[in-house]
Structure formats: C-alpha cells, structure tokens
C-alpha positions as CSV (number, residue, x, y, z in Angstrom):
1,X,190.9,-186.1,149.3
2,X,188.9,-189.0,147.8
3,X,187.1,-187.9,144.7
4,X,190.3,-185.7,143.7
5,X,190.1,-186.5,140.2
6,X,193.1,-184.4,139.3
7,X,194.9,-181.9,142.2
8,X,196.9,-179.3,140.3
9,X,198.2,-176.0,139.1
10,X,197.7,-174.6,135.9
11,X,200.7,-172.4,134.5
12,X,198.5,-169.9,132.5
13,X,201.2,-167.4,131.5
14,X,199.7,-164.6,133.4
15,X,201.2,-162.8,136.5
16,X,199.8,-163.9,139.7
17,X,200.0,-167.1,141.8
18,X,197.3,-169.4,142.4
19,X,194.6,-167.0,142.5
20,X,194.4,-163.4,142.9
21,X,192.5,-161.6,145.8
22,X,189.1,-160.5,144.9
23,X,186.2,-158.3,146.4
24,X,183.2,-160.1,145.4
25,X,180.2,-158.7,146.8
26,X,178.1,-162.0,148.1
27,X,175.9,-161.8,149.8
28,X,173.3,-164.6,150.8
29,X,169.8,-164.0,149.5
30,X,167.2,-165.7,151.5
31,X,164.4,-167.4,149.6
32,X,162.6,-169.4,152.1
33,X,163.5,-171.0,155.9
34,X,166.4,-172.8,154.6
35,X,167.2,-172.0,151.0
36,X,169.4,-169.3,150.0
37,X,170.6,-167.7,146.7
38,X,173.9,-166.3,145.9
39,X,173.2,-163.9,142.7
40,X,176.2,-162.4,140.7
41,X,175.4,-158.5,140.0
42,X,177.4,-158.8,136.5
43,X,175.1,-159.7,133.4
44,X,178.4,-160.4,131.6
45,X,181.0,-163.1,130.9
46,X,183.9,-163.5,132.9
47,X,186.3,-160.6,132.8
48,X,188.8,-158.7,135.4
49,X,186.1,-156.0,136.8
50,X,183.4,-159.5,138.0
51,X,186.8,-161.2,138.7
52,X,185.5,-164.3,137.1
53,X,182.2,-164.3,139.3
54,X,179.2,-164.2,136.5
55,X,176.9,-167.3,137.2
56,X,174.7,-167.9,140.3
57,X,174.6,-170.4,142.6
58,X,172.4,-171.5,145.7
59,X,172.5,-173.9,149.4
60,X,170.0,-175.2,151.4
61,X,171.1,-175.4,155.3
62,X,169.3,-179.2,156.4
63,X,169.2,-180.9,159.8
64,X,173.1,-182.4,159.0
65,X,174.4,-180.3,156.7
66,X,174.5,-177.6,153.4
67,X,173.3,-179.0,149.9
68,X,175.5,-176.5,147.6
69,X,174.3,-176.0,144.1
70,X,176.6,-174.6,141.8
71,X,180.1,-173.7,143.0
72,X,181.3,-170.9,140.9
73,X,184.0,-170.2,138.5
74,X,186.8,-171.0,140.5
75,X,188.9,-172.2,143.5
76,X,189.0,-168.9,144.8
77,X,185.3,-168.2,144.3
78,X,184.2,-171.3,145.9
79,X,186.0,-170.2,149.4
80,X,184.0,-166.7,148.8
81,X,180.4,-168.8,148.5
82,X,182.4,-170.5,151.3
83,X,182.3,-167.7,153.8
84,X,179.1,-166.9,152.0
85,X,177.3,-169.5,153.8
86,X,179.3,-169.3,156.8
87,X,177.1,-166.1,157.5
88,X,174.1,-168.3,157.9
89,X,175.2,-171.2,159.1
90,X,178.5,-173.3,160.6
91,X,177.2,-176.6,159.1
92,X,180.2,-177.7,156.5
93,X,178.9,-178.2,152.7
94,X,178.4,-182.1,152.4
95,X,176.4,-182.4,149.4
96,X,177.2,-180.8,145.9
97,X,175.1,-180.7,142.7
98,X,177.0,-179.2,139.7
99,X,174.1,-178.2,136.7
100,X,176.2,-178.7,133.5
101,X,179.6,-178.4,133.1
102,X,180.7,-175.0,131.9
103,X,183.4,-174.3,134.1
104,X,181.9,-171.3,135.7
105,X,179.3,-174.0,137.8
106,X,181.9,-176.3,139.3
107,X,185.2,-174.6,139.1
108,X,184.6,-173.9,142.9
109,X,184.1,-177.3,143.4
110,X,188.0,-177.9,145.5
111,X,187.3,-175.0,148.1
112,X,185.1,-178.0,149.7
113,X,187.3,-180.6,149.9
114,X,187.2,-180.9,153.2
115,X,184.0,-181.8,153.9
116,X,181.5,-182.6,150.9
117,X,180.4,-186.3,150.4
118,X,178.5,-186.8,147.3
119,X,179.0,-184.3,144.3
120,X,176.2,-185.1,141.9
121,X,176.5,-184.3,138.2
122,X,175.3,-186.2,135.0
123,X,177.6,-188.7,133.1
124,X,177.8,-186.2,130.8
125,X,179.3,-183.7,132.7
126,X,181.3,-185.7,134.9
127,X,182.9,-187.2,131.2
128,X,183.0,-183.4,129.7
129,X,185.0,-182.2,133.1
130,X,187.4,-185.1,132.8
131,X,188.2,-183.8,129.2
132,X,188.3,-180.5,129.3
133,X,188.8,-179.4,132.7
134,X,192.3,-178.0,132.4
135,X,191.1,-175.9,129.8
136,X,188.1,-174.4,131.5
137,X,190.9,-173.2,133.9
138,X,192.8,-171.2,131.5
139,X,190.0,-169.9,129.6
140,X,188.6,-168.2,132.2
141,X,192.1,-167.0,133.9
142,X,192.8,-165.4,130.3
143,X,189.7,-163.8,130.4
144,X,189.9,-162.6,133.9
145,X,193.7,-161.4,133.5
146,X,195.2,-163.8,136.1
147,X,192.3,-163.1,138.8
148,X,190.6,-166.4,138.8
149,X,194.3,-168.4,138.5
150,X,194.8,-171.9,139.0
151,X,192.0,-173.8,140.3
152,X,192.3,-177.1,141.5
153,X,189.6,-179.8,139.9
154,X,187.4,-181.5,141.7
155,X,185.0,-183.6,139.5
156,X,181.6,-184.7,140.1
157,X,181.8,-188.6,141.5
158,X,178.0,-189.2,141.8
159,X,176.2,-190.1,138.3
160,X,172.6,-189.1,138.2
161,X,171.1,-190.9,135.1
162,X,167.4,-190.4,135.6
163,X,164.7,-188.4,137.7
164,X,166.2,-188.7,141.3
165,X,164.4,-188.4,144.7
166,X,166.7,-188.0,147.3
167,X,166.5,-187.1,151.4
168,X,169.3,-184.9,152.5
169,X,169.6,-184.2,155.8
170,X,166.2,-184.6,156.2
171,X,165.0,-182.1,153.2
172,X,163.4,-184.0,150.0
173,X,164.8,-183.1,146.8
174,X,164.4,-183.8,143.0
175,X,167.2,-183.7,140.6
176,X,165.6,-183.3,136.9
177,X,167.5,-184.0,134.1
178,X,166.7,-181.5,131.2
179,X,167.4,-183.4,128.0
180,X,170.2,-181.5,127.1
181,X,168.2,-177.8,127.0
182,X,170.9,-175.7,127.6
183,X,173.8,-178.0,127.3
184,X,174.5,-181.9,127.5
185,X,173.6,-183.2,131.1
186,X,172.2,-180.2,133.0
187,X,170.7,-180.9,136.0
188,X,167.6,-179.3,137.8
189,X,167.1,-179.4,141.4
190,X,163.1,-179.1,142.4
191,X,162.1,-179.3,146.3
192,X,158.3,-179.7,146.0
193,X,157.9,-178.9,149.9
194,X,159.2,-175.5,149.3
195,X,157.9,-175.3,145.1
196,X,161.3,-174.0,144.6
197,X,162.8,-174.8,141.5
198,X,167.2,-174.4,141.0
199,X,167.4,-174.3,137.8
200,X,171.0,-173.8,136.5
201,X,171.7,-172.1,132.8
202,X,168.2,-174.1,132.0
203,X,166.7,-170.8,132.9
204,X,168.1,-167.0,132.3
205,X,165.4,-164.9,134.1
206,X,167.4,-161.2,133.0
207,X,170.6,-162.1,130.5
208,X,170.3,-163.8,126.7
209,X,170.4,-167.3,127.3
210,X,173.8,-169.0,125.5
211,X,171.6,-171.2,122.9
212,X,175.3,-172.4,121.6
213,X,175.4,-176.1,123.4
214,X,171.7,-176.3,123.2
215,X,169.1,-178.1,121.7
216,X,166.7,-175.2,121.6
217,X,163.5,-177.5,120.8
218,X,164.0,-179.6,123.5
219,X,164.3,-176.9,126.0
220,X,161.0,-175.2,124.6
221,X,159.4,-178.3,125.5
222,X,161.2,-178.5,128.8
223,X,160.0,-175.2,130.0
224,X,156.5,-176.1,129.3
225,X,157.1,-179.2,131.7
226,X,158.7,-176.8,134.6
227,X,155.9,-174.4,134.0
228,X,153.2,-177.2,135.0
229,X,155.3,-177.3,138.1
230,X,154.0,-174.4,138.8
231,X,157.4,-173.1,140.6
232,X,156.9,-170.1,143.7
233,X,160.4,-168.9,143.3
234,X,163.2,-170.2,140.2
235,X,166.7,-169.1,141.1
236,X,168.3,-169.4,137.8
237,X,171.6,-169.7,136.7
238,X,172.0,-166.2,135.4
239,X,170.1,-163.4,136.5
240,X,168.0,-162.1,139.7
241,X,165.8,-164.5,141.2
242,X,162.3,-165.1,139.6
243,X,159.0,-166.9,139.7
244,X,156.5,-169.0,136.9
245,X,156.4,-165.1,134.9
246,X,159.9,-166.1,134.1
247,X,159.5,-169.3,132.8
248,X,156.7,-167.8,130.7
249,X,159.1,-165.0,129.3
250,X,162.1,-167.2,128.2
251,X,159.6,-169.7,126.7
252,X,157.8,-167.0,124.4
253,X,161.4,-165.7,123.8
254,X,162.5,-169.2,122.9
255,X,159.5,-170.1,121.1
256,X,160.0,-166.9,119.4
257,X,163.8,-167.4,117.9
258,X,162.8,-170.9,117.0
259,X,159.9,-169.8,114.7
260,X,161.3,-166.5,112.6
261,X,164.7,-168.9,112.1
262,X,162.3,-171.7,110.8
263,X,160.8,-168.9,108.5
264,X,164.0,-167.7,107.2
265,X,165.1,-171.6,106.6
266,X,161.8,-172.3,104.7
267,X,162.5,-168.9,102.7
268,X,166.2,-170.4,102.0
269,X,168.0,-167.9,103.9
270,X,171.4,-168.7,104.8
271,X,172.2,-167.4,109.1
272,X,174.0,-164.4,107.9
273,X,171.0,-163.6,105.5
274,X,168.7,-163.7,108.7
275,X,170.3,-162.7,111.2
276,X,168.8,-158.7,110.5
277,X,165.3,-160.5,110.8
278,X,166.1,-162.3,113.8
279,X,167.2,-159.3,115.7
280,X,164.4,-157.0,115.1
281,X,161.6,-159.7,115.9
282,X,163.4,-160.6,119.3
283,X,163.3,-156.4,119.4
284,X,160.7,-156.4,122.2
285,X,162.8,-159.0,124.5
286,X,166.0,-156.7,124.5
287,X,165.0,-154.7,127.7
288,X,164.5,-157.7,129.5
289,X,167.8,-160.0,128.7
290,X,170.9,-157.7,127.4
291,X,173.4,-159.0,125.5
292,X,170.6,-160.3,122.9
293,X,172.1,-159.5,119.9
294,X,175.9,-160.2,120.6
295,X,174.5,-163.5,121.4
296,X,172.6,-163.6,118.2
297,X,175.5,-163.4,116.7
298,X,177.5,-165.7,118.2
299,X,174.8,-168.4,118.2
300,X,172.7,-168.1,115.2
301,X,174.6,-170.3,113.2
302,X,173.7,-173.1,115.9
303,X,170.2,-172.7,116.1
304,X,170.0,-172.6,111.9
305,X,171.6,-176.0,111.9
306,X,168.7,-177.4,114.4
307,X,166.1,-175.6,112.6
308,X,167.2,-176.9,109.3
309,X,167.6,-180.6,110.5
310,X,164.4,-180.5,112.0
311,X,162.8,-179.9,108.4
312,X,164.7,-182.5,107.1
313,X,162.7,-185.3,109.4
C-alpha cells in the first residue's frame, strides 16, 4: 500500500459501518474501441436516493492495463466503477487521473489499491486532499445519511505541473491543465488519436456548472481553446455525454453570466440587487442545465467579486 497517504476510518456519527450497501445503476457506456464512460443518472448533489454517486467518471482499456479517470465519491463507489469495468475487461486499473479535488472525483480512489501505479493529480489537488480530505469524507456521508461512510484516502502521488504527453499501455494521452476554470488544479485528459476530450467539472454538458471555486474568465477563455480542438465526443464531469455543440453551449452560457454581472457592477448593483436580472437573462439556458437558479444563488456572490476586480485592473 505505497502511496497510502492516510488509511482510516472516519467516525461520522451516523448509523452504519464502513459503507452502506448501495444499488447504483452503472453501467459502462462505450464511446469508442477502448474508451468508456460511466454517467451518473442524478443531476443532483449527493444525497441518500444517488447514494452519494452524482459525478461521472471514464477508463480506457490499453494493451497493459485500465487508465481510470475519475473515481467517484467514495470507497464504496470506487469498487462499483470497479466491477463496472470488470464487465469489459479483467485488466486491473493501473493508472489514475483525479480532475480536481472535490471529493466526489477521487474519494474512490482506495478501492484500487491493489493494483494502480501512478495516480496523477495537480499539486494543487494533491495539497487540497492532504488538507481537507477527512472532511470531504464526512461531508458527503452527512449528506448521504451514512450511505457513502468511511472511505479510506488514497491521495494522488504523481504531480502534473504542465501540459503532459504520456504513452500508457501503448495509448497516447494529454493531460491539460485548465488554469483553475472550475477549480484550482483541474486536470483535462485529451487523446488526439480518438479526438476525445475527458473533461472533468471543466465542462457540464446538462447540470449548472458550480462557478463557486472558479475563475469564470479564465474558463471562458479555456473553452474557446478546447473548442479549437475540435473534440468528436467530451465526457464531462456532470451530465450525459456530448460533443463540440456542448462546448459551444456552456461558453455562450458562461460568456453570458459574465457579461449581465459586469453590467449590474458598472450600474453599482450590489449581488443581491442583481441577482433578479441574472436569472431572467440566463432564462433561455434553464431547460438545458437544471439547478440554474439555486446555483445562482449560491454562487453569485463569487462571480461579483471576479467581475468587480476585473474592473479594478
């Protein structure tokens, strides 16, 4: 157990013991020859009816093993994606890449233990899981009423710093750092045999994007760059799988938050003030990405501050 950064239980006050048994409805999605996606049904946050399962995650079966990316919310739900890929394959997982570190892409990470070499995260992220792993745990146990448990930590041990070309069991592969879009140190994964692009949390194709760890003008600019990759298939982090259209919607919706918050900021609005305004100008995104104005409303307050500072310089 090399790379164990920290083997343990969690006491979360909740009934049950280290994870609760769960029904989740995987299934493995094939997107080309050798590249799967595992898609969550639930456009939600974690809670007891998704049993914690809410983000997606996706594999690539090589010539000497699976490339994982994205392990899932917990220990429980990474022996799920486990037996997931067992359906297509009896190669073990040796490679993991974990997007950002919001506990629901790497909580999984343990259920491989046994077999996975390298798991590739940002120094970001392998910093933010050091700190707040533990906490990530109980969060999402509290929200999932004991069914997601104690998981067992199992942090990220290879630093990507830069723009990395890599040959994994024979299949070339790009990990793309985003600039902090979506959150300090996600990571992309781009195979530019296949134009497939893994996108983590960088890209919601059917749920509002959390903009609350973001910096929204950066990740603007960063879906213009993924769009001149001109992507056949984007498996995002949230939501069914999607193509270049997709890319093309969450910019314009991006694009779109960005400017009416700028306008309410040059009119000296304060968030709350705006917030009406916001909503109805986003009103012809809402069929496509539910839970737009509860995340309005939680995240508002964070896009004003980047809007305002951005005047400032």
């Amino acid at each position: 157990m090399k790379r164990l950064l920290a083997l343990f239980s969690i006491l979360t006050a909740l009934p049950g013991a280290a994870y609760a048994e769960f029904d989740y409805p995987m299934r493995a999605q094939a997107v080309s020859k050798n590249v799967y996606a595992i898609i969550t049904p639930t456009r939600e946050l974690p809670n007891a009816d998704n049993g914690g399962w809410n983000s997606n995650s996706a594999f690539i079966v090589t010539g000497s093993g699976v490339l994982l990316f994205d392990s899932g919310s917990s220990t429980g739900i990474g022996r799920a994606i486990r037996e997931t890929i067992a359906t297509v394959t009896p190669q073990p997982v040796r490679w993991i890449v974990n997007s950002h570190a919001h506990g629901d892409h790497w909580l999984g990470n343990a259920a491989f233990d046994d077999s996975v070499e390298q798991i590739f995260a940002t120094a970001e992220v392998i910093e933010e899981i050091g700190r707040d792993g533990a906490e990530w745990i109980d969060r999402f146990a509290r929200m999932t009423g004991g069914v997601t448990g104690d998981s067992a930590i199992l942090a990220p041990d290879r630093p990507v710093d830069r723009e990395t070309e890599l040959s994994l069991g024979g299949e070339p592969i790009v990990l793309m750092l985003s600039g902090g879009s979506h959150s300090p140190g996600d990571l992309m994964l781009w195979l530019p045999r296949e134009k497939i692009l893994i996108s983590g949390d960088v890209v919601y194709s059917d749920r509002m994007p959390s903009t609350n760890a973001g910096d929204l003008k950066q990740w603007i600019g960063m879906l213009d760059q993924l769009k001149r990759l001109q992507p056949r298939l984007v498996i995002p982090g949230h939501g069914a799988v999607t193509d270049i259209s997709g890319l093309e919607r969450l910019h314009r919706l991006l694009t779109e938050l960005w400017t009416v918050v700028e306008a309410g900021v040059d009119e000296g609005l304060s968030d709350f003030e705006m917030l009406p305004r916001v909503s109805a100008a986003l009103e012809s995104f809402k069929p496509f990405y539910p839970g737009l104005d509860d995340k309005l409303r939680r995240d508002l307050s964070h896009v004003f501050l980047q809007v305002e500072a951005a005047a400032f310089q």
